[in-house]
C-alpha positions in Angstrom: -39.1 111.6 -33.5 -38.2 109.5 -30.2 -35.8 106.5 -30.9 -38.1 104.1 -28.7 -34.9 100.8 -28.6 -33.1 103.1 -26.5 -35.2 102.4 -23.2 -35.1 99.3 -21.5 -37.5 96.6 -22.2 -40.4 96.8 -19.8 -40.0 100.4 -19.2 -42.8 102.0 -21.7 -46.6 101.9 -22.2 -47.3 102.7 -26.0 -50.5 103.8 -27.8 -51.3 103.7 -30.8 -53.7 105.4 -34.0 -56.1 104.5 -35.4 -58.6 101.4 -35.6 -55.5 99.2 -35.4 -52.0 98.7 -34.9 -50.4 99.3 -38.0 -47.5 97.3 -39.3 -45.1 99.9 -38.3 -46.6 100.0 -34.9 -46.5 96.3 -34.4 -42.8 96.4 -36.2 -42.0 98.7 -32.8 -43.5 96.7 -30.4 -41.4 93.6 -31.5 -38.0 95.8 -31.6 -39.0 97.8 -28.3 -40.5 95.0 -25.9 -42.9 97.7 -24.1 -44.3 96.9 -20.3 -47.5 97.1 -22.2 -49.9 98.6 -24.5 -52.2 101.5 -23.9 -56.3 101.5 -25.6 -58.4 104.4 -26.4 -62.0 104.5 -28.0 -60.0 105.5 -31.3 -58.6 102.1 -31.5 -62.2 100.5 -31.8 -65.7 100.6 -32.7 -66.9 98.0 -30.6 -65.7 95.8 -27.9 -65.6 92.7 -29.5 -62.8 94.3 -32.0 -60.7 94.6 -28.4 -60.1 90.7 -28.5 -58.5 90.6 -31.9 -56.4 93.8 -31.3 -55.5 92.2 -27.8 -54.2 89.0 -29.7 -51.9 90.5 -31.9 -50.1 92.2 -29.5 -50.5 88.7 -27.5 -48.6 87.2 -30.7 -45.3 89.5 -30.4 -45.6 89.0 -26.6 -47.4 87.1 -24.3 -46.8 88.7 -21.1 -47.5 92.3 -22.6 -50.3 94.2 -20.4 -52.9 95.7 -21.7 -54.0 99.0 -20.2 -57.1 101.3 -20.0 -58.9 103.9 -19.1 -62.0 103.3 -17.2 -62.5 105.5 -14.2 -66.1 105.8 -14.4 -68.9 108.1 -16.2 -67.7 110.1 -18.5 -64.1 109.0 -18.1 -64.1 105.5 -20.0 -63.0 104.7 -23.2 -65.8 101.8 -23.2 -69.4 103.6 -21.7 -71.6 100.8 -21.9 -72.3 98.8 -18.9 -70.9 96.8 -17.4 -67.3 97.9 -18.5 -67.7 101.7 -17.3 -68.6 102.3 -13.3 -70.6 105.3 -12.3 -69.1 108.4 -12.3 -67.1 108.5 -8.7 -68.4 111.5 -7.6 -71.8 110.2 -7.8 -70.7 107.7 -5.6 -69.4 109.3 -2.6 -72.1 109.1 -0.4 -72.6 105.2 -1.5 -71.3 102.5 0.5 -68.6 101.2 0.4 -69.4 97.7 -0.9 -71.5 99.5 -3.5 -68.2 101.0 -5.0 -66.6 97.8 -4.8 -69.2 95.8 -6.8 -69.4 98.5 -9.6 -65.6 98.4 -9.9 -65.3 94.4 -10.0 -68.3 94.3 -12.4 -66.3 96.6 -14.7 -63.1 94.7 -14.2 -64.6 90.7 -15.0 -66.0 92.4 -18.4 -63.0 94.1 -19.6 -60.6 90.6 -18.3 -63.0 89.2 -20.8 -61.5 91.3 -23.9 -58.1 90.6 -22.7 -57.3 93.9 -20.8 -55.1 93.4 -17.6 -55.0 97.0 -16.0 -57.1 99.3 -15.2 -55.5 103.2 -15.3 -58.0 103.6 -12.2 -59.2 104.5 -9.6 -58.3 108.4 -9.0 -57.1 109.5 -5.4 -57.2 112.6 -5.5 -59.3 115.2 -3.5 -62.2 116.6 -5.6 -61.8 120.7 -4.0 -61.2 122.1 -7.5 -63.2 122.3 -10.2 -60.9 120.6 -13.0 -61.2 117.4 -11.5 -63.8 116.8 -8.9 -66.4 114.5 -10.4 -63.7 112.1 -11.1 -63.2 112.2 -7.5 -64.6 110.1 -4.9 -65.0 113.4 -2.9 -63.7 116.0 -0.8 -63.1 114.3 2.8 -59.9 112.8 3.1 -60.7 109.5 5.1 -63.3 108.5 3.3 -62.0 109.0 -0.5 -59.6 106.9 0.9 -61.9 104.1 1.7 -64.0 104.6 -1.3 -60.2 104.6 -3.6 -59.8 101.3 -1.2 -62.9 99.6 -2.4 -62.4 100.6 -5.7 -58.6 98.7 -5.8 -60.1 95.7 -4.2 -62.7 95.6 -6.5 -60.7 95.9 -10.0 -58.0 93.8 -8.2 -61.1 91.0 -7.2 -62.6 91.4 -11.0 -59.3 90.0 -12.6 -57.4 93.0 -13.2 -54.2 95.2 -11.7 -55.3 98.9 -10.6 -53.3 101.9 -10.5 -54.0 104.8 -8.3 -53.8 108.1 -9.7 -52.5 111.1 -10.0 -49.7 111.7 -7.3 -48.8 113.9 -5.7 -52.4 114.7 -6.3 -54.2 116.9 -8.3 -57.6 117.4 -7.1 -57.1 121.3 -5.8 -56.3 122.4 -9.8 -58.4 124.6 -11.5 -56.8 123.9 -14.3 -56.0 120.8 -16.8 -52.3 119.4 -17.3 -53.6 118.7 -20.9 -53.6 121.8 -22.0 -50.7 123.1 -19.6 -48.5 122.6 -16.7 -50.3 123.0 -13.7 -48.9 124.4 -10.4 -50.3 124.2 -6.8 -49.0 126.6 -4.1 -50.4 124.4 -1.6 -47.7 123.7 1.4 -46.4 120.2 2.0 -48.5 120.0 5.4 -51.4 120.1 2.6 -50.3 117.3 1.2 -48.8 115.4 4.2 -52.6 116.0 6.0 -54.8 116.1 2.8 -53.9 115.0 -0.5 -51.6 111.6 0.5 -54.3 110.0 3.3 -56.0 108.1 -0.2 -52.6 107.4 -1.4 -51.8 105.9 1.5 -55.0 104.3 2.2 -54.5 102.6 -1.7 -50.4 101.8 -0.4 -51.9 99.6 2.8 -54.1 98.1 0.9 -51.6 97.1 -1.9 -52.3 98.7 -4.9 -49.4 97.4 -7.6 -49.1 100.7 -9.5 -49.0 104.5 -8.8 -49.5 107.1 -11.7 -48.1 110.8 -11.5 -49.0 113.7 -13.3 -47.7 117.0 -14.6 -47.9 119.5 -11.8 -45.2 122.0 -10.2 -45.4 121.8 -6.5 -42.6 124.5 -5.6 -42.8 123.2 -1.5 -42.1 119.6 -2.7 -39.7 120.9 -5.8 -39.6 124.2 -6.5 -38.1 123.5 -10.0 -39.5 120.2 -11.3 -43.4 119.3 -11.8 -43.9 115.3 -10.8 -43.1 113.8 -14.1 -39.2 115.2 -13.7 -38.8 114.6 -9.9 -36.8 112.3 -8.4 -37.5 114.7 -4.9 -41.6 113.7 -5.5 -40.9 110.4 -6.0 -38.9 110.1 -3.1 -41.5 111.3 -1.2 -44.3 108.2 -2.7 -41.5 105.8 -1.9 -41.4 107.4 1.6 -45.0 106.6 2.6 -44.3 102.8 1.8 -45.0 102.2 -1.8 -42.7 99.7 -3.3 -44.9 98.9 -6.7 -44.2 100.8 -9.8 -45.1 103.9 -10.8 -46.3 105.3 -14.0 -45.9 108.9 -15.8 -48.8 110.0 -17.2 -49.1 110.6 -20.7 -45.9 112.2 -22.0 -46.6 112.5 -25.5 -49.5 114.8 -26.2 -50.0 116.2 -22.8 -49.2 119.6 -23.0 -47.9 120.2 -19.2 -45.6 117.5 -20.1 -43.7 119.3 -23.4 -41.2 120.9 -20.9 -38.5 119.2 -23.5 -38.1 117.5 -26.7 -39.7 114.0 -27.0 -36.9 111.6 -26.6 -35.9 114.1 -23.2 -39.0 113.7 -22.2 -39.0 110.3 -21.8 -35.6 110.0 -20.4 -35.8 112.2 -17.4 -38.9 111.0 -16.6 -37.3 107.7 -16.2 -34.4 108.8 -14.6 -36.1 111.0 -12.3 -37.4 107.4 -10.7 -40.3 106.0 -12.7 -40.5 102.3 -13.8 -42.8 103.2 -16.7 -42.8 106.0 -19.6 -46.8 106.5 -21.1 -46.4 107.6 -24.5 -49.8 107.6 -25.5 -49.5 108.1 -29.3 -46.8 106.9 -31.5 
């Protein structure tokens, strides 16, 4: 059980069950005062119940974000058009200002039901199977340009984008859902490789970064991202000064290193603004 009114205010994303926020739920938000609140498909059956959810959190707090999921294709928690872009790797090839207009078309509908960030789009290089056709590609330069396009276009549409997963995760073979991954890749790898869309996203002034649970022993050789302040260092080091998310510490099984309310806490002390704890 994780005592949430021990965090600061501002420093948790919370999700919820179900169709809608319960009264406890809601009771939890008011006591907790949470940076925002995090939607899944299980929250809804249609879009138009997104506006009523929206306005009850709205009620308790009218500066609350309101976050999503909607990278594209398969990975959106609304599929209809206009809300979810193409898949990204169907889009590599595309130019850029085709990526931009799918990603602002998708942004203007979801400002519409009240949402106000976008978990998207994904910087990481798609050379492993786990996560590639999330990925704008394999060449560093231009997933950078396409991850660009993509911010400008969710930022242009009316909503705040946050880059993901750092320090990247597109060489796994394997899903930090179901387990901690680890990469032996050296730092030059990630210096050369795997940080030119991060930094590409940086320049262009993305608002929010988003980690994820991997071990990288030549950037920590004893904490995955989501417990290192050494990692985190690093993202500060190429110039981002926004804030940056965990991902998902609840049910995520790479992330169950500790108990629940530890979690949370060295996440936050290893140097993230924002906890996700995507089920309460």
């Amino acid at each position: 059980m994780v005592d949430f009114t021990k965090f600061q205010p501002k420093s948790l994303a919370l999700g919820f069950d179900g169709k809608h926020p319960s009264d406890n739920f809601l009771s939890i938000v008011k006591k907790v005062h949470p940076f925002g609140i995090i939607l899944f498909a299980r929250n809804f059956d249609s879009p138009k119940d997104i506006r009523k959810i929206v306005g009850r959190f709205l009620a308790i707090d009218k500066n609350i974000e309101i976050l999503i999921d909607q990278e594209g294709g398969e990975k959106c928690r609304i599929l209809e058009e206009p809300y979810c872009p193409p898949m990204p790797w169907s889009l590599r090839n595309e130019k850029s200002s085709v990526v931009y207009r799918h990603f602002k078309d998708s942004a203007e509908a979801l400002a519409q039901l009240g949402i106000t960030i976008n978990l998207a789009p994904l910087a990481d290089i798609g050379t492993g199977k786990y996560i590639r056709e999330r990925t704008f590609g394999k060449i560093p330069n231009r997933v950078g340009e396409l991850v660009v396009s993509a911010v400008e276009g969710i930022s242009d549409g009316g909503l705040k984008p946050c880059v993901k997963h750092f320090p990247g995760l597109g060489s796994s073979e394997l899903d930090p859902h179901r387990q901690l991954v680890e990469s032996d890749e050296p730092l030059e790898n990630f210096e050369k490789i795997h940080w030119i869309p991060f930094q590409a996203a940086i320049e262009a002034g993305v608002p929010y970064i988003m980690t994820t649970h991997i071990l990288v022993p030549s950037l920590d050789p004893k904490n995955c991202a989501t417990y290192s302040s050494k990692i985190l260092d690093k993202l500060r080091r190429l110039g981002f000064d926004g804030k940056i998310f965990t991902d998902d510490l609840a049910e995520m099984k790479g992330a169950k290193l500790f108990l629940p309310q530890i979690r949370i806490e060295k996440a936050l002390a290893s140097g993230h603004d924002i906890a996700l704890w995507c089920k309460v």
